[in-house]
C-alpha positions as CSV (number, residue, x, y, z in Angstrom):
1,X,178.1,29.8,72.2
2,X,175.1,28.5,73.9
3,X,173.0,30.6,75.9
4,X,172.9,27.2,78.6
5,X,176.3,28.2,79.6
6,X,175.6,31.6,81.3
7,X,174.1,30.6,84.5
8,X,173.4,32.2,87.9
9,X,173.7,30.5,91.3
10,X,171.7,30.6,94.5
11,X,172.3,33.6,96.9
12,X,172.0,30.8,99.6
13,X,174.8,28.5,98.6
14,X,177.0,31.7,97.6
15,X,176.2,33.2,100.6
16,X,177.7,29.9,102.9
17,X,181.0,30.1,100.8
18,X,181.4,33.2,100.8
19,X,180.8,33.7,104.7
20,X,182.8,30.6,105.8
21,X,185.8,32.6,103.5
22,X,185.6,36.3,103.9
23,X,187.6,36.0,107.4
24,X,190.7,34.0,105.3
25,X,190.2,36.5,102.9
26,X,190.9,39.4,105.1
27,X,194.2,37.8,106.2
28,X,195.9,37.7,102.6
29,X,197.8,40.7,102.5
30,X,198.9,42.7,99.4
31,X,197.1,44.5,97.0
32,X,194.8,42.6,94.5
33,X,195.5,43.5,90.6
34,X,193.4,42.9,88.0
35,X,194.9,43.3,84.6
36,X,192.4,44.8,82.2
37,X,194.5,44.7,78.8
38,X,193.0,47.3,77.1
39,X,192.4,51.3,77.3
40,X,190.2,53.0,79.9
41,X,186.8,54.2,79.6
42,X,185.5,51.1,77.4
43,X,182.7,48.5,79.1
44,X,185.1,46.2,79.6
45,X,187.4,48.1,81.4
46,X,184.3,49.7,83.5
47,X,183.4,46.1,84.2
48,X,187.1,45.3,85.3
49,X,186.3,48.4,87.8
50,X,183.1,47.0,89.2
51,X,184.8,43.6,90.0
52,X,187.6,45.2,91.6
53,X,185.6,47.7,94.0
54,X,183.5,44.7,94.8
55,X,186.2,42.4,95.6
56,X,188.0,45.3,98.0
57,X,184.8,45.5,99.8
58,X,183.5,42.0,99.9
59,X,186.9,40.9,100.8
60,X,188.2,43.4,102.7
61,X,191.5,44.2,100.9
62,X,192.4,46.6,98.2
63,X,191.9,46.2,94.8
64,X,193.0,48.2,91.6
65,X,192.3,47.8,87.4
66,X,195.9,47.5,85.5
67,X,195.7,48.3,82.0
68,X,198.3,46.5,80.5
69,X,198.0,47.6,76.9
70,X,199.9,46.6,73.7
71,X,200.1,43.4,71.0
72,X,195.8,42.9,70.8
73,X,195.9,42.2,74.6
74,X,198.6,40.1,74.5
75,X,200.6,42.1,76.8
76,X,198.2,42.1,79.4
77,X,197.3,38.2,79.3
78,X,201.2,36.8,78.9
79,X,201.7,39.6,82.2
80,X,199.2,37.5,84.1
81,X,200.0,34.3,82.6
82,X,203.6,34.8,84.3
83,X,202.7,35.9,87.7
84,X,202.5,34.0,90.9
85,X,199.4,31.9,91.3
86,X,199.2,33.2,94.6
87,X,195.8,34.9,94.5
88,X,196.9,38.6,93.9
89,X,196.8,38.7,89.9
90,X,193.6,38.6,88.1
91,X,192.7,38.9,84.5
92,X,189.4,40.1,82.5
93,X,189.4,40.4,79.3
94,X,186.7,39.2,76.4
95,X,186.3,35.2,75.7
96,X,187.8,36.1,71.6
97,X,191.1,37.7,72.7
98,X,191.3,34.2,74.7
99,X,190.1,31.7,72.6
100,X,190.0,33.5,69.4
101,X,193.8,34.5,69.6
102,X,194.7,31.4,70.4
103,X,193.4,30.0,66.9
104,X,194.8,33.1,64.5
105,X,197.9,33.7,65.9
106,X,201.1,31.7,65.1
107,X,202.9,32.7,68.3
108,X,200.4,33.9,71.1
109,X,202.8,33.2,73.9
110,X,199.9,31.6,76.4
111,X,197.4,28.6,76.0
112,X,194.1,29.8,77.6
113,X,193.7,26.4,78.3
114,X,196.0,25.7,80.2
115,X,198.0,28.4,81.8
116,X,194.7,30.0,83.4
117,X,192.6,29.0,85.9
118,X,189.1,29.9,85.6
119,X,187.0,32.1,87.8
120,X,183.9,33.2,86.3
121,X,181.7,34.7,83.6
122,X,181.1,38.4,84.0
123,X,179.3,40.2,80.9
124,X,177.7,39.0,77.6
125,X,177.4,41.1,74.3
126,X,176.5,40.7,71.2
127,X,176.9,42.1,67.9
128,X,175.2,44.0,65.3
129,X,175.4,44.8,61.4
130,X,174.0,48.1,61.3
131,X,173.3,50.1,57.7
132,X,173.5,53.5,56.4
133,X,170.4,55.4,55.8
134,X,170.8,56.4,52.6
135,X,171.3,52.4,51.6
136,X,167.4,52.5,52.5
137,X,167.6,49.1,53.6
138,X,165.8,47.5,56.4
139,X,166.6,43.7,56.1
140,X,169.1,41.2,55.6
141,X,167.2,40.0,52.4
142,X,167.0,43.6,51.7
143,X,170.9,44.1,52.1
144,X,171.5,40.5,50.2
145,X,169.3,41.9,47.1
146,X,171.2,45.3,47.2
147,X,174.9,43.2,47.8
148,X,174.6,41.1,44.5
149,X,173.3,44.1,42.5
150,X,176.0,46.6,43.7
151,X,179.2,44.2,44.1
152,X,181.8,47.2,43.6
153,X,179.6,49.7,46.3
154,X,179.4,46.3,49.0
155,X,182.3,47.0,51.4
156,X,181.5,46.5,55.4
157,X,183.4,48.0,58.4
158,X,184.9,46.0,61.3
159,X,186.2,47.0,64.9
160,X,189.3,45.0,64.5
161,X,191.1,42.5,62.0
162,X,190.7,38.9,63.9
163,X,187.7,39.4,65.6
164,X,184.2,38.1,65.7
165,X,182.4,40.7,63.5
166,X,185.9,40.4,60.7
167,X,185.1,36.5,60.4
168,X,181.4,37.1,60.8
169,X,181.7,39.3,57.7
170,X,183.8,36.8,55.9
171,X,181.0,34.7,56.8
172,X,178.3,36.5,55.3
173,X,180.4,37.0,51.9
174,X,180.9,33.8,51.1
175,X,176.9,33.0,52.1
176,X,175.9,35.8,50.0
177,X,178.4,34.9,47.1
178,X,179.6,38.9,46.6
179,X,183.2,38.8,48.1
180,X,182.4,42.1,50.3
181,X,185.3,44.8,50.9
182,X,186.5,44.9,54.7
183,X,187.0,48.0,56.0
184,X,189.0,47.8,59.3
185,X,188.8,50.6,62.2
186,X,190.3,50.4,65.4
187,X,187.3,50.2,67.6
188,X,183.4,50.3,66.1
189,X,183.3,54.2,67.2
190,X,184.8,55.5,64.1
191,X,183.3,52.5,62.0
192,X,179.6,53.9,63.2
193,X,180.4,57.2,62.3
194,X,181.7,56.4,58.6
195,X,178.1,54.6,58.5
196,X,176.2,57.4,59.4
197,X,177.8,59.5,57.1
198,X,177.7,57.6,54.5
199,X,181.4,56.7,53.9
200,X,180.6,52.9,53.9
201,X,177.0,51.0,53.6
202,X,177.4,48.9,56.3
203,X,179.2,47.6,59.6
204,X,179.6,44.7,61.4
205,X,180.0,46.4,65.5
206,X,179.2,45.7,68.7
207,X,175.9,46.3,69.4
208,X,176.2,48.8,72.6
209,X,178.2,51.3,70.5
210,X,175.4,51.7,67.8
211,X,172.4,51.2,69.8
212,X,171.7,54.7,70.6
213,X,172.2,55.7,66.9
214,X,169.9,53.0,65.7
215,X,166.9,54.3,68.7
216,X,167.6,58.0,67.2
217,X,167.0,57.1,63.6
218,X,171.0,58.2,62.3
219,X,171.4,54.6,61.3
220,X,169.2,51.0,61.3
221,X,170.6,47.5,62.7
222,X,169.3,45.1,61.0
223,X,170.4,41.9,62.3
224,X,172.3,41.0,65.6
225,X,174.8,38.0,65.8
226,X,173.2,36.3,68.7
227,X,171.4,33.1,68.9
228,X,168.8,35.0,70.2
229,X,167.5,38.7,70.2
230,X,168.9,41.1,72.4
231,X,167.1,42.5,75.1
232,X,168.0,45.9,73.9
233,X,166.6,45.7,70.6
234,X,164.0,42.7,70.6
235,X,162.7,44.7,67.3
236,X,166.0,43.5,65.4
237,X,165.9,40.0,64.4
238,X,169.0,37.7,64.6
239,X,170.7,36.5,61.6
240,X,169.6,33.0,61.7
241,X,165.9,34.3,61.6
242,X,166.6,36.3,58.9
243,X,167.8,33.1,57.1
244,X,171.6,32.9,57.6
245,X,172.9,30.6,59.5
246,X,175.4,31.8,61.6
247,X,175.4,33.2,65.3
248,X,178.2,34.7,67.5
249,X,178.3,36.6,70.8
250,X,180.9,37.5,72.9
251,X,181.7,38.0,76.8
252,X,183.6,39.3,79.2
253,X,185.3,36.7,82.0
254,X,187.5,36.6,84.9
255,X,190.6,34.1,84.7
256,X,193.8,33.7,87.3
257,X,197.0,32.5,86.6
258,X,197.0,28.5,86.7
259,X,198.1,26.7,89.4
260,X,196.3,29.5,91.6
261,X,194.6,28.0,94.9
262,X,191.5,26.8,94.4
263,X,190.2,28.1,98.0
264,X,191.4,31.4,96.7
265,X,189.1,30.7,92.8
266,X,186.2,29.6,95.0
267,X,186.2,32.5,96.8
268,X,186.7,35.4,94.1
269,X,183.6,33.1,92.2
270,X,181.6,33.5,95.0
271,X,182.0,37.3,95.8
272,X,182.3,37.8,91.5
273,X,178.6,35.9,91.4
274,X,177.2,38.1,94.5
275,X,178.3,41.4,92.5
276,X,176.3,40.7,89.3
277,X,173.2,40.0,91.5
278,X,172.9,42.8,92.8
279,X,170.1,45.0,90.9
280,X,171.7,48.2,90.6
281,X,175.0,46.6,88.9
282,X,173.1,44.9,86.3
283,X,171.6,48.2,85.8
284,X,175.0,49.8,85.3
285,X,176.0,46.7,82.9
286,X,172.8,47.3,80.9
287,X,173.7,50.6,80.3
288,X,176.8,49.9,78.8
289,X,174.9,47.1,76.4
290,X,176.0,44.3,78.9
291,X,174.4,41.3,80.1
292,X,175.4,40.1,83.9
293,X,176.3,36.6,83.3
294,X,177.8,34.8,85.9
295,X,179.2,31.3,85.9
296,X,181.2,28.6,87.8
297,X,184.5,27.9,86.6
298,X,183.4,24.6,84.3
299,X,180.6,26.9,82.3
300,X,183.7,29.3,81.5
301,X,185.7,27.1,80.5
302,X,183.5,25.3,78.4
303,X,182.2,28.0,77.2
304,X,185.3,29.1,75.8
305,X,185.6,25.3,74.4
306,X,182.2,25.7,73.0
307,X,182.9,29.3,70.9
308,X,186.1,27.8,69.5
309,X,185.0,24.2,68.1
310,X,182.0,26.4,66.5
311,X,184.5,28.9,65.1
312,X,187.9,27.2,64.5
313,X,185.8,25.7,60.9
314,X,184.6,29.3,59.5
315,X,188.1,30.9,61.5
316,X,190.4,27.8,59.4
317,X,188.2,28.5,55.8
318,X,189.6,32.2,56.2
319,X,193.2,31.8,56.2
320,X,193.9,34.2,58.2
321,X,196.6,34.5,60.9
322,X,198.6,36.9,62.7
323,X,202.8,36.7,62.4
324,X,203.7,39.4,65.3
């Protein structure tokens, strides 16, 4: 996806909207839930805790994270996807389980197209493929060299089948010409750890879960997915400038159920795009490996257009789908 999409907006215009709204705002009574549909105590669900204390004070009614686990995050969207458009459901999840699901499995049960309305960007990450030490390599040409001359030993670990770093990965065999052994681990924790050890020579992760790792020395990144280099590691090149061309990020956005007011979407934009202006909460995304990244509701939506014309090719070449 193109960096162009992430945008951020005047305070001054934000600041007329969300004035002219807060009083309305104040008047709609019930609690605000925002379905997070995945475990606690990940950045996503942190994030989905940030909007929601922002929203009960900007907006002057409660809000509380629901995480509506089960089926990849299906649970949790198809939940939201169901409930009243009246305001008082929200959904954040990442831009893949959206866009991405939508393309791999044969039965989703929601069309992120057109049975959400959407609000805003929130967070942008990227990814990393991080090597062992004891591979002693410190470059993609360095890992291709190593790949064709070791084809049994070449095996890579992902967070998740379907995702971003699995097709990335499928990616990088077919450009390579070794088909590569996927290793898949629920979450990029226990994939990081099998690197560091030594179990498998490589993983493709997000890059927040194996930055610190990569500062202490227990492993090296060696290439990260986006189309440009991250902030937090402007020492790692991206894969395009290590000569392969492919890019993929990923991001964290705010949807509500279609058919849902659009007073009520201009007004969660405006207090969402306030939030991730403020200083001290870009801090706390940064720390987590995040990128504040707010949007109006076109630049999500197209951004979610944008990742799945540049994936659906490399997604369709795989074959790969989910039944259940």
């Amino acid at each position: 996806m193109h960096r162009r999409t992430f945008v951020s907006l005047g305070l001054g215009a934000l600041g007329a909207l969300f004035g002219s709204r807060a009083v309305s705002a104040q008047a709609q009574g019930g609690t605000l839930k925002i379905v997070f549909p995945f475990s606690p105590g990940s950045p996503g669900d942190v994030t989905s805790r940030l909007i929601a204390d922002s929203i009960s004070t900007a907006l002057g009614r409660t809000a509380i994270v629901d995480n509506r686990t089960g089926a990849d995050g299906r649970l949790g969207i198809n939940f939201v996807k169901n409930a009243a458009p009246d305001g008082n459901t929200l959904l954040i999840t990442t831009g893949p389980t959206m866009w991405l699901m939508h393309l791999v499995h044969k039965a989703p049960g929601f069309d992120p197209y057109v049975d959400f309305a959407p609000i805003s960007l929130l967070a942008k990450f990227d990814f990393a493929i991080a090597v062992a030490n004891n591979t002693g390599l410190r470059s993609i040409a360095e890992m291709t060299a190593w790949i064709r001359a070791n084809p049994a030993k070449a095996s890579y670990g992902i967070p998740g089948a379907g995702t971003i770093p699995h097709f990335t990965g499928v990616r990088l065999s077919k450009l390579i010409g070794v088909d590569m052994a996927r290793v898949v681990y629920r979450g990029s924790a226990p994939a990081v750890n099998d690197v560091i050890s030594g179990q498998i020579p490589m993983a493709i992760v997000t890059l927040g879960d194996c930055l610190q790792q990569h500062r202490a020395g227990t492993l090296r990144m060696i290439a990260v997915t986006g189309a440009e280099r991250s902030v937090f590691a402007p020492d790692v090149p991206t894969l395009r400038e290590a000569g392969i061309d492919l890019s993929g990020d990923a991001w964290y956005a705010l949807w509500a159920p279609a058919s849902t007011p659009q007073d009520m979407i201009a007004r969660y934009n405006a207090a969402t795009l306030d939030l991730l202006q403020k200083p001290d909460i870009q801090q706390r995304l940064s720390n987590l490996g995040l990128v504040a990244a707010g949007s109006t509701p076109d630049v999500l939506a197209a951004a979610m257009r944008d990742a799945a014309a540049a994936w659906g090719p490399v997604i369709k070449e795989t074959g790969y789908t989910i039944d259940q």
